[in-house]
CHARMM-style PDB file with segment names, atoms N, HN, CA, C and O in Angstrom:
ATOM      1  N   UNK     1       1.253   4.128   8.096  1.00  0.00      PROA
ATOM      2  CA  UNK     1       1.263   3.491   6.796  1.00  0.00      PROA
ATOM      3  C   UNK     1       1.116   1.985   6.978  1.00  0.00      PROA
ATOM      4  O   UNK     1       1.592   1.488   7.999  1.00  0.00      PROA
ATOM      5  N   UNK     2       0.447   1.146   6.006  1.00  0.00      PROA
ATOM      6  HN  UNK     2       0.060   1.549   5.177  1.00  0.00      PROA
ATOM      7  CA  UNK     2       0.082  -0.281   6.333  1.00  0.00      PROA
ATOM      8  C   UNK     2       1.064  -0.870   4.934  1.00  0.00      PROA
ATOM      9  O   UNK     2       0.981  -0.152   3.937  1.00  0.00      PROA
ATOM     10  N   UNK     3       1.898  -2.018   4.829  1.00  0.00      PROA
ATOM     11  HN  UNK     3       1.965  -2.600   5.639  1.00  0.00      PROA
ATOM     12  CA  UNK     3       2.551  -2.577   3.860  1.00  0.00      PROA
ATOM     13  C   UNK     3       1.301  -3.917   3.582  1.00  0.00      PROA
ATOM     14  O   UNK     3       0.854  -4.713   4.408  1.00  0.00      PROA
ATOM     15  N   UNK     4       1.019  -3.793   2.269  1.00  0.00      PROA
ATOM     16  HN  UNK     4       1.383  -3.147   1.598  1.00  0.00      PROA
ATOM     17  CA  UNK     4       0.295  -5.261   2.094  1.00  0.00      PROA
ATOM     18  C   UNK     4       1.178  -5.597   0.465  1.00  0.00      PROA
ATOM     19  O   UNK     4       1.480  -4.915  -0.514  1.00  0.00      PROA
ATOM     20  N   UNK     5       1.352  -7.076   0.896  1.00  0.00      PROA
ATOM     21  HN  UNK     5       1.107  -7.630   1.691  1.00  0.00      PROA
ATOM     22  CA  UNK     5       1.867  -7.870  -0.248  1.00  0.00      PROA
ATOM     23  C   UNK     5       0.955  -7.871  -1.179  1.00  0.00      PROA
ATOM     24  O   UNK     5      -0.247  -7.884  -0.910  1.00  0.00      PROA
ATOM     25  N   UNK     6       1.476  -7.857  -2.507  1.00  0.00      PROA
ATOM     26  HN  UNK     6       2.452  -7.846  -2.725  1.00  0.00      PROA
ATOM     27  CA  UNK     6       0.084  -8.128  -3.692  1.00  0.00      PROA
ATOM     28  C   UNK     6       0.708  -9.183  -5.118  1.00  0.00      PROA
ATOM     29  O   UNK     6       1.736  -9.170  -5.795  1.00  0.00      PROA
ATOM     30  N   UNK     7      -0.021  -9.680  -5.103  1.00  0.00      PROA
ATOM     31  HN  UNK     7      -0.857  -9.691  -4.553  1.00  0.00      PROA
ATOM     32  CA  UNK     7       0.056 -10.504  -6.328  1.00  0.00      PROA
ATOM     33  C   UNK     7      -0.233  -9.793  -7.370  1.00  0.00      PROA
ATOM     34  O   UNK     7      -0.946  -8.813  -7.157  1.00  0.00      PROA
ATOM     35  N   UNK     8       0.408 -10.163  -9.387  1.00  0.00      PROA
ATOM     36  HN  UNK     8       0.988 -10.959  -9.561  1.00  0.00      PROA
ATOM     37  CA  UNK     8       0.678  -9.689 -10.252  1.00  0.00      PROA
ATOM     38  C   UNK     8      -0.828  -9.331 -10.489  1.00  0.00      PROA
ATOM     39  O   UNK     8      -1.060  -8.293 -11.109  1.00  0.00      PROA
ATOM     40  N   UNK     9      -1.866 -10.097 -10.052  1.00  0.00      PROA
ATOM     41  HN  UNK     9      -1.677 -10.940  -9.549  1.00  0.00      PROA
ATOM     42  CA  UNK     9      -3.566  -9.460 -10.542  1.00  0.00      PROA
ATOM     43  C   UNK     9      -3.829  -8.232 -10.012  1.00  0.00      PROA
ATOM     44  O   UNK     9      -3.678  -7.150 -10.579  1.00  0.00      PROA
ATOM     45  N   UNK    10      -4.291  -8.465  -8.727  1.00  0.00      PROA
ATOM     46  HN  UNK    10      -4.413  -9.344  -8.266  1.00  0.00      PROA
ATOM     47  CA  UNK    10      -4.158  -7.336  -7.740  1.00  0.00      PROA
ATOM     48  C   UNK    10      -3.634  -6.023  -7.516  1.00  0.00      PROA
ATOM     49  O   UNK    10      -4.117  -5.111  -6.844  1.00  0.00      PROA
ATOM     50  N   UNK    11      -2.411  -6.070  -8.281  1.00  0.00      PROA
ATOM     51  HN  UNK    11      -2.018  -6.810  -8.826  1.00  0.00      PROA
ATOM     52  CA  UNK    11      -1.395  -5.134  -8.766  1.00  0.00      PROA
ATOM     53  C   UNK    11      -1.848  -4.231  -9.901  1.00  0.00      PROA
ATOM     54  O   UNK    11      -1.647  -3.022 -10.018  1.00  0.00      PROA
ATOM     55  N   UNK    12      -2.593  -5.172 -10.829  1.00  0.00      PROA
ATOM     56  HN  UNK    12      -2.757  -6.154 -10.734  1.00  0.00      PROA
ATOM     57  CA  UNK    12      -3.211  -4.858 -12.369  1.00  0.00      PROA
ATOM     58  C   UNK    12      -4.507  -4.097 -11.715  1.00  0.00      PROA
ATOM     59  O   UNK    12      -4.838  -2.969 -12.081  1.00  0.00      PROA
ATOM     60  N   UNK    13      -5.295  -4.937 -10.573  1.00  0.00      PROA
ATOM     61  HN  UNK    13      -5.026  -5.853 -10.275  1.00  0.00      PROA
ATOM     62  CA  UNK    13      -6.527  -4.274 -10.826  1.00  0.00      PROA
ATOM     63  C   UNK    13      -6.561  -2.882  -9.424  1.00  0.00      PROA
ATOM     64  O   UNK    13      -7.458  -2.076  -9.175  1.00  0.00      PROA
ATOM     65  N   UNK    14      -5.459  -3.042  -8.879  1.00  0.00      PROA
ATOM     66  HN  UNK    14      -4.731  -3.697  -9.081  1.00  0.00      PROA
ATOM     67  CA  UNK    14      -5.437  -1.297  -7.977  1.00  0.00      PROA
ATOM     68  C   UNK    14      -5.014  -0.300  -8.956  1.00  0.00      PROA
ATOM     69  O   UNK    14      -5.357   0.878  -9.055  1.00  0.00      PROA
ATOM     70  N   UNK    15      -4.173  -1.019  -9.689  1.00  0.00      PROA
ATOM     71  HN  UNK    15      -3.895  -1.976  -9.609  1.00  0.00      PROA
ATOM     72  CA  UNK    15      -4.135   0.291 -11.279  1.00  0.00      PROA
ATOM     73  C   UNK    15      -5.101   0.586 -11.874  1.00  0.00      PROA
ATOM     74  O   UNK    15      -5.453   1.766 -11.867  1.00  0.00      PROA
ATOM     75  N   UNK    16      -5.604  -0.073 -12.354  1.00  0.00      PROA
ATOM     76  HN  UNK    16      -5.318  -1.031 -12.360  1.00  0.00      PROA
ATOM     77  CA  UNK    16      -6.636   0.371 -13.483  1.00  0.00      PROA
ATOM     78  C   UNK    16      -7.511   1.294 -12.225  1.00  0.00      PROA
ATOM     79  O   UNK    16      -7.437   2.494 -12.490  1.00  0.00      PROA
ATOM     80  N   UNK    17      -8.142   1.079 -11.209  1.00  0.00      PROA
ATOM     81  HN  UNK    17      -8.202   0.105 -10.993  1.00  0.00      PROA
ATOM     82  CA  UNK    17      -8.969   1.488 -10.647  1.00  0.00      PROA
ATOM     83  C   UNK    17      -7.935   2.837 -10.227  1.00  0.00      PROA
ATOM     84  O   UNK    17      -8.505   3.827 -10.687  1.00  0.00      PROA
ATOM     85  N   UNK    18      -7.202   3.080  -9.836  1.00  0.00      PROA
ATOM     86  HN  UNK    18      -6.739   2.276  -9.463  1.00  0.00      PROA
ATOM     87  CA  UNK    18      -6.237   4.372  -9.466  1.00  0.00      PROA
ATOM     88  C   UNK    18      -6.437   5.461 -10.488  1.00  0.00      PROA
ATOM     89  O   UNK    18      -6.889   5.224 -11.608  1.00  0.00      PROA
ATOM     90  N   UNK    19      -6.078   6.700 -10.060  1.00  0.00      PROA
ATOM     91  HN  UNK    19      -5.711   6.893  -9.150  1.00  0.00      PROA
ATOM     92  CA  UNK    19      -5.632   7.814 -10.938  1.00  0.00      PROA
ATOM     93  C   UNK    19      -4.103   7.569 -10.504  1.00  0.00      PROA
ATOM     94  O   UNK    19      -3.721   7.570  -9.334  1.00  0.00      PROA
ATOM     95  N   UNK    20      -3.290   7.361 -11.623  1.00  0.00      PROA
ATOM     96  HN  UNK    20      -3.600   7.360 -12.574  1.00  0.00      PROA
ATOM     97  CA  UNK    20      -1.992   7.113 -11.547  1.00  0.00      PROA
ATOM     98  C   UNK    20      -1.487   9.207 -11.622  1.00  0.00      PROA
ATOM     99  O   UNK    20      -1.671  10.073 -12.477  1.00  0.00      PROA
ATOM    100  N   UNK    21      -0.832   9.205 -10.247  1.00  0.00      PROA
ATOM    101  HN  UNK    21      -0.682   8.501  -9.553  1.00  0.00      PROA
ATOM    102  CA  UNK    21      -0.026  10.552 -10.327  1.00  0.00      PROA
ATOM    103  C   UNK    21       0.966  10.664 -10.785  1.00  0.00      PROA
ATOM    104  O   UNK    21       0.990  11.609 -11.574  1.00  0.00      PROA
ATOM    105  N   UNK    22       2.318   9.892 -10.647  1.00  0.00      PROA
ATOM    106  HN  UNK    22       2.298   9.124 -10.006  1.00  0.00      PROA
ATOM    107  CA  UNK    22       3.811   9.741 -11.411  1.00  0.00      PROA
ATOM    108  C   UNK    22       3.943   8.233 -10.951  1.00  0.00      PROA
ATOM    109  O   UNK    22       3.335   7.600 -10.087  1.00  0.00      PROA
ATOM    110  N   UNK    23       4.914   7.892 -11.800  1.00  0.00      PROA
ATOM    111  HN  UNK    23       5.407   8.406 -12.502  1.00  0.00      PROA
ATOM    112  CA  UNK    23       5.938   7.038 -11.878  1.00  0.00      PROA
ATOM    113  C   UNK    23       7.513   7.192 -12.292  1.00  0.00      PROA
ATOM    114  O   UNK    23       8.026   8.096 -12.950  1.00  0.00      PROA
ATOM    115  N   UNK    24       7.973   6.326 -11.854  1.00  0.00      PROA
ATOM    116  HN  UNK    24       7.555   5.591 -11.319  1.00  0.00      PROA
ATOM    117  CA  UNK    24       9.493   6.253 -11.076  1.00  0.00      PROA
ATOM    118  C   UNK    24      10.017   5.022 -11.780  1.00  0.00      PROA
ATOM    119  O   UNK    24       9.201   4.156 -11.464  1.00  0.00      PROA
ATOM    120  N   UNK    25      10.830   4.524 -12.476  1.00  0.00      PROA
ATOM    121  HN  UNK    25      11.492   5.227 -12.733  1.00  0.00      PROA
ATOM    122  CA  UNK    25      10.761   3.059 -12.782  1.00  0.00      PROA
ATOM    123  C   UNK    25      12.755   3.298 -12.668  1.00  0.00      PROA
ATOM    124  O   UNK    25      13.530   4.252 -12.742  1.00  0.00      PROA
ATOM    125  N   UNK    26      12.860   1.832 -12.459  1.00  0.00      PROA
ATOM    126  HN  UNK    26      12.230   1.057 -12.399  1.00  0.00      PROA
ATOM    127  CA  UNK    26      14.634   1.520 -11.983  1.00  0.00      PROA
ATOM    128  C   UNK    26      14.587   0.167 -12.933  1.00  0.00      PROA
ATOM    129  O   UNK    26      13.648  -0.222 -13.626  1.00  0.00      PROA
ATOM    130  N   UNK    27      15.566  -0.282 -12.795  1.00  0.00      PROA
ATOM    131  HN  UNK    27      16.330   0.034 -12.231  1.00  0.00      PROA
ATOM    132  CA  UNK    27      15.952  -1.655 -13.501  1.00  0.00      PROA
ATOM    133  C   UNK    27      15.166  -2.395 -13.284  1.00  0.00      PROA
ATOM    134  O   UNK    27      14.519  -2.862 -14.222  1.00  0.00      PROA
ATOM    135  N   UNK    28      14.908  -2.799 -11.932  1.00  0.00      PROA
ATOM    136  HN  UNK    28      15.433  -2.419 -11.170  1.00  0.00      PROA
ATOM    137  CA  UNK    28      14.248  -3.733 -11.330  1.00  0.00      PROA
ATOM    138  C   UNK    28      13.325  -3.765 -10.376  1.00  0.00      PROA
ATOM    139  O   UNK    28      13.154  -4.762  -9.674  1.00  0.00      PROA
ATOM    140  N   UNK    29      12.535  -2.504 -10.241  1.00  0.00      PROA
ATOM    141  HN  UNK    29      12.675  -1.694 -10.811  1.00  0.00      PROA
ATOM    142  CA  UNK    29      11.212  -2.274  -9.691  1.00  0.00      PROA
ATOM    143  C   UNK    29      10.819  -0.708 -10.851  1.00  0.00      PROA
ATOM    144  O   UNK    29      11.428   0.022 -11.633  1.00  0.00      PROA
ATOM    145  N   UNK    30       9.465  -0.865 -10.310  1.00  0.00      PROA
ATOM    146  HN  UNK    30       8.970  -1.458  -9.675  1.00  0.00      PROA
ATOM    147  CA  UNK    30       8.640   0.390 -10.636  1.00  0.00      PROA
ATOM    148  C   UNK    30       7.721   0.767  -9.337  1.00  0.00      PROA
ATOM    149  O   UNK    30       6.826   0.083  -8.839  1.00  0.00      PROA
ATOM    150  N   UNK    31       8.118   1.837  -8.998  1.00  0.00      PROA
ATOM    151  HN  UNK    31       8.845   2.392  -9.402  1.00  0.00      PROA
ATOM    152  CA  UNK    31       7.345   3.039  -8.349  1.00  0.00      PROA
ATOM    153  C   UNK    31       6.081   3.769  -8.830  1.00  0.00      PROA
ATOM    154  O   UNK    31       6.477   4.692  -9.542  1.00  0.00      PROA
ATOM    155  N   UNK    32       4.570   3.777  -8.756  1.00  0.00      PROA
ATOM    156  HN  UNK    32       4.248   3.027  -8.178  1.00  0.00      PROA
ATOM    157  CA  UNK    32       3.768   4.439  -8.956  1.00  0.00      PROA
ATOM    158  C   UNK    32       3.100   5.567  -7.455  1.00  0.00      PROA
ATOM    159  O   UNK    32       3.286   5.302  -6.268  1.00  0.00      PROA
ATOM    160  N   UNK    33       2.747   6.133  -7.704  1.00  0.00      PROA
ATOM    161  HN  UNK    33       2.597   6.348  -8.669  1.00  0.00      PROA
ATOM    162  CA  UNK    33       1.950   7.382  -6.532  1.00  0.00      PROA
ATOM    163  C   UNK    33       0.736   7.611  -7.281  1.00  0.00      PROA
ATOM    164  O   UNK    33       0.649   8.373  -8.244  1.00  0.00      PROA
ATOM    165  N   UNK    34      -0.202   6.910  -6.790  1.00  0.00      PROA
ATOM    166  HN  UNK    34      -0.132   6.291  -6.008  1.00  0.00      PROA
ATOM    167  CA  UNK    34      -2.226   6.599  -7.425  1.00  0.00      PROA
ATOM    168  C   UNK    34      -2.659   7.258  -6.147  1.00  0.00      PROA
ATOM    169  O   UNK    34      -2.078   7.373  -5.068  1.00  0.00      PROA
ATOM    170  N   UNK    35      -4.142   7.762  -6.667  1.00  0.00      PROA
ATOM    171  HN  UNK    35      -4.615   7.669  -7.543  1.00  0.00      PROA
ATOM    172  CA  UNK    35      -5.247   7.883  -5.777  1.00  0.00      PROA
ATOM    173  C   UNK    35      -6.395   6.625  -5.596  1.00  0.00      PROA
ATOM    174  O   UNK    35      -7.496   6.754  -6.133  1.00  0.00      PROA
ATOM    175  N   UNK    36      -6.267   6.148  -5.288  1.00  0.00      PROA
ATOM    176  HN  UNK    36      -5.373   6.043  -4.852  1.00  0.00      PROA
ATOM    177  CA  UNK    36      -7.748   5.104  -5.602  1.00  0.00      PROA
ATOM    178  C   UNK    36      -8.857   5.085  -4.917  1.00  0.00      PROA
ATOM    179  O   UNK    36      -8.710   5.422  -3.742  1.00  0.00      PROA
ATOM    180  N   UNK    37      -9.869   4.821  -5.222  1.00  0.00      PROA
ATOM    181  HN  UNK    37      -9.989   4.548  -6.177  1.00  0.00      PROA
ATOM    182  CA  UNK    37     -11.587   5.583  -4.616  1.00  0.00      PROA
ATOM    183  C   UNK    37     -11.258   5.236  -3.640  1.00  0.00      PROA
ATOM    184  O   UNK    37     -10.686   6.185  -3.103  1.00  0.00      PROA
ATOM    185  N   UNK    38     -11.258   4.129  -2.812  1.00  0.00      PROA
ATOM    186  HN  UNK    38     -11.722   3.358  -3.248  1.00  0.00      PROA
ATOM    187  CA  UNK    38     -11.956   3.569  -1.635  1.00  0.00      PROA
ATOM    188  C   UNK    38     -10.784   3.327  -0.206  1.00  0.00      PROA
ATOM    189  O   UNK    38     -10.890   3.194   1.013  1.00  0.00      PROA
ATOM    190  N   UNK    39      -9.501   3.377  -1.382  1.00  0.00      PROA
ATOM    191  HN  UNK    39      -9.415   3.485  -2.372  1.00  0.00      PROA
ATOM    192  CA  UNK    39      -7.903   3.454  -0.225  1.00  0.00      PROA
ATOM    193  C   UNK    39      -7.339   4.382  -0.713  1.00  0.00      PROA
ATOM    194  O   UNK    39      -6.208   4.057  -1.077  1.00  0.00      PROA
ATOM    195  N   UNK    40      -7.634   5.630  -0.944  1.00  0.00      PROA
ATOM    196  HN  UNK    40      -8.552   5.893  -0.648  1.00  0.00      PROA
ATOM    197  CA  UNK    40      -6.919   6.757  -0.861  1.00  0.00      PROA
ATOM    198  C   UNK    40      -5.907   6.791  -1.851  1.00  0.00      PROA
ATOM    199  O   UNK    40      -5.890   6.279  -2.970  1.00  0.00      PROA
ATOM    200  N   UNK    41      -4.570   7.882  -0.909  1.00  0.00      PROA
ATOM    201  HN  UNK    41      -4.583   8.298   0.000  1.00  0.00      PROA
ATOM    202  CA  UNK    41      -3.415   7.450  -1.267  1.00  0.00      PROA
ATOM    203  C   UNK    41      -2.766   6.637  -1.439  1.00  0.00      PROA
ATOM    204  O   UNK    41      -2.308   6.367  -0.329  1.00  0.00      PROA
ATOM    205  N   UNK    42      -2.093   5.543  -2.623  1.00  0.00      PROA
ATOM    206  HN  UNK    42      -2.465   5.762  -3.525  1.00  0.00      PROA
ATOM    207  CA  UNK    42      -1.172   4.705  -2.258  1.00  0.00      PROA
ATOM    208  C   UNK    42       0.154   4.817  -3.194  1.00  0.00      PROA
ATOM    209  O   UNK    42       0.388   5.553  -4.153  1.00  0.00      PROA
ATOM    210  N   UNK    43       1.103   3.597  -2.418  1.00  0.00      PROA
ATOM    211  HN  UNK    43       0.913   2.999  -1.639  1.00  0.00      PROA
ATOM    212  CA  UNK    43       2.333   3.749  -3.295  1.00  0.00      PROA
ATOM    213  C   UNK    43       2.211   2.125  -3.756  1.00  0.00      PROA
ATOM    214  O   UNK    43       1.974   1.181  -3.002  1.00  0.00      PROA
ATOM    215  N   UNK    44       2.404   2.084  -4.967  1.00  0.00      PROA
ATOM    216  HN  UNK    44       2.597   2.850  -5.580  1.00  0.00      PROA
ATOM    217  CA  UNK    44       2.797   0.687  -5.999  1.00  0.00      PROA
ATOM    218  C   UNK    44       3.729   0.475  -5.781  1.00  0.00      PROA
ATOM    219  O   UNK    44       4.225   1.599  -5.713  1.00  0.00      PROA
ATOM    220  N   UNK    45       4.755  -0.447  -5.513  1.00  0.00      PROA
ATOM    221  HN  UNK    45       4.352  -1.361  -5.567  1.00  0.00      PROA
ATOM    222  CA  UNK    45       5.811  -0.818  -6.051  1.00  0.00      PROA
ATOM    223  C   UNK    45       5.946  -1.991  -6.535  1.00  0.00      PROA
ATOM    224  O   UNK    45       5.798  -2.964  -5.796  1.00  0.00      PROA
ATOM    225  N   UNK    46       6.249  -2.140  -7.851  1.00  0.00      PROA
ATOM    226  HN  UNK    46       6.370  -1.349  -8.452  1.00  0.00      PROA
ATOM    227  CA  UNK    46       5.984  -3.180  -8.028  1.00  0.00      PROA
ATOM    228  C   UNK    46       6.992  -3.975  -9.179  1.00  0.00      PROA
ATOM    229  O   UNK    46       7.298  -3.417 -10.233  1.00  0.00      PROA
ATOM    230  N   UNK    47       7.386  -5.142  -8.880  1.00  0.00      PROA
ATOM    231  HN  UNK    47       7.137  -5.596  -8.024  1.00  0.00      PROA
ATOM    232  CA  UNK    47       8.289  -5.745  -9.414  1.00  0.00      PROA
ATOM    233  C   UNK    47       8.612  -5.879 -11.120  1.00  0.00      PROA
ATOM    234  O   UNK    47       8.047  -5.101 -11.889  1.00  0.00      PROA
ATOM    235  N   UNK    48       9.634  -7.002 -11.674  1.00  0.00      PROA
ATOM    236  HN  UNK    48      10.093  -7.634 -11.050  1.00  0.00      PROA
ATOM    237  CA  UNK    48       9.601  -7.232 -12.840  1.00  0.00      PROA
ATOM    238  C   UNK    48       8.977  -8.435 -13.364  1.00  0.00      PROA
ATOM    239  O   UNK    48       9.144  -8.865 -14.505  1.00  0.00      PROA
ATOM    240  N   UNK    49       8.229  -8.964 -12.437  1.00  0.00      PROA
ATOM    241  HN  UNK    49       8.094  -8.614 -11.510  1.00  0.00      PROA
ATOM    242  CA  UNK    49       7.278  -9.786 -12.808  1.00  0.00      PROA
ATOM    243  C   UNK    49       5.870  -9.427 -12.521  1.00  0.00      PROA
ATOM    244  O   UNK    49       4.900 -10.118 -12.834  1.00  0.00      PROA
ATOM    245  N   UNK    50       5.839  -8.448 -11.988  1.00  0.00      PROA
ATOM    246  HN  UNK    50       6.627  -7.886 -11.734  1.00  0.00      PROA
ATOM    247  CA  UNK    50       4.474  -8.000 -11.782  1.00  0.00      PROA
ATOM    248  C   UNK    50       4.035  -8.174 -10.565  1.00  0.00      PROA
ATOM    249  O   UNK    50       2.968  -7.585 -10.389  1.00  0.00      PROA
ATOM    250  N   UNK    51       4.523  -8.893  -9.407  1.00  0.00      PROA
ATOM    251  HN  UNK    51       5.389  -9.372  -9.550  1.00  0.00      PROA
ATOM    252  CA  UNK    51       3.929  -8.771  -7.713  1.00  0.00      PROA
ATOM    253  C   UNK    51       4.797  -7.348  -7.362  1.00  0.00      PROA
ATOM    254  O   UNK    51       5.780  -6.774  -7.831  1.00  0.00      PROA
ATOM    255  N   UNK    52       3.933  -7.153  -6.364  1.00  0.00      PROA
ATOM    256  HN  UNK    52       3.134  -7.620  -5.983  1.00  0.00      PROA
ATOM    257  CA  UNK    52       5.074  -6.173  -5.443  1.00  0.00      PROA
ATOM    258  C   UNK    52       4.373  -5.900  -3.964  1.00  0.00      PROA
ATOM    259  O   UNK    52       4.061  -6.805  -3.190  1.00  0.00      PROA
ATOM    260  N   UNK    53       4.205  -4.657  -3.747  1.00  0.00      PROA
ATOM    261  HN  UNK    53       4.458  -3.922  -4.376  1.00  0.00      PROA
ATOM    262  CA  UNK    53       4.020  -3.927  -1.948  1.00  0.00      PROA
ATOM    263  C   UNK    53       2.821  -2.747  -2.830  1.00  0.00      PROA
ATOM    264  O   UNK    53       2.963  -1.947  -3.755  1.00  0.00      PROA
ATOM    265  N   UNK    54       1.627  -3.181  -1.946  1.00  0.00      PROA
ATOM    266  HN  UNK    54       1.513  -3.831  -1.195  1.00  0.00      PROA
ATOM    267  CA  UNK    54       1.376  -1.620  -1.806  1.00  0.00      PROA
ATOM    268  C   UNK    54       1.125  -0.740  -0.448  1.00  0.00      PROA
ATOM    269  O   UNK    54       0.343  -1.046   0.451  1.00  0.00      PROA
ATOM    270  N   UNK    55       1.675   0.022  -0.480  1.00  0.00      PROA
ATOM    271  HN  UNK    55       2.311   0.271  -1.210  1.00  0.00      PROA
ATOM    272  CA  UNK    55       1.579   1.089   0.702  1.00  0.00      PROA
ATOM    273  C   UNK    55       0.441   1.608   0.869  1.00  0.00      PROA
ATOM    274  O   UNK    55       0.275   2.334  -0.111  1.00  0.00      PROA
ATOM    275  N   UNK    56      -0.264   1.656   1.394  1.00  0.00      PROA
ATOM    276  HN  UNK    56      -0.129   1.067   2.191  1.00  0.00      PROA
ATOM    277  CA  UNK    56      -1.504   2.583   2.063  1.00  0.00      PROA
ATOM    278  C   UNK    56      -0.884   3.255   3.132  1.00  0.00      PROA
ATOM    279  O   UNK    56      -0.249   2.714   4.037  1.00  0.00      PROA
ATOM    280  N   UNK    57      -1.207   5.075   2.915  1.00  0.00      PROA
ATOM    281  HN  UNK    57      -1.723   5.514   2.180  1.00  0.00      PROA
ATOM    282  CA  UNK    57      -1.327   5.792   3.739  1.00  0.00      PROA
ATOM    283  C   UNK    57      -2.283   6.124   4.497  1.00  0.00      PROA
ATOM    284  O   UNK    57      -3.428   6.184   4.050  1.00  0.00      PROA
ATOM    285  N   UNK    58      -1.912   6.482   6.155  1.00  0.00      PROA
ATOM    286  HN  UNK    58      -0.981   6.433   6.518  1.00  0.00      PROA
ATOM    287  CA  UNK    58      -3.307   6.322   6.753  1.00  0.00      PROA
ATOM    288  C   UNK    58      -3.407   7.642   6.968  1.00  0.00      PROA
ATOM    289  O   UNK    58      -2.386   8.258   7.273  1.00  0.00      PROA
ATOM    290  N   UNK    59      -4.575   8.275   6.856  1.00  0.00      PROA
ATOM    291  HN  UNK    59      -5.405   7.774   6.608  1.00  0.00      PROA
ATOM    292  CA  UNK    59      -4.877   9.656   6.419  1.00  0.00      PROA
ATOM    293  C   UNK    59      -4.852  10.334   8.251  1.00  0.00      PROA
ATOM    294  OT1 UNK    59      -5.063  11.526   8.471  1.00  0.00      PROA
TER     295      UNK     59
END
């Protein structure tokens, strides 16, 4: 698995481009599980301002 930091855009535009599978949301993060064309599997997590981590799984 690779951790890359992402800024609140970046965040916006691996979503839109994803098939969002579930989400998970807590007080103070949100959890998504997307497919996205070109990086696969990933995991969102992503803050209350909108940066967070996304996870890429390596197949």
């Amino acid at each position: 698995m690779r951790l890359f930091d992402a800024a609140p855009q970046i965040m916006q535009d691996i979503k839109e481009e994803s098939e969002i599978i579930t989400v998970k949301e807590r007080p103070a993060f949100k959890v998504s599980i997307a497919r996205h064309p070109t990086m696969g599997k990933v995991v969102i997590v992503e803050g209350k301002r909108g940066d967070g981590i996304i996870v890429k799984r390596e197949e």
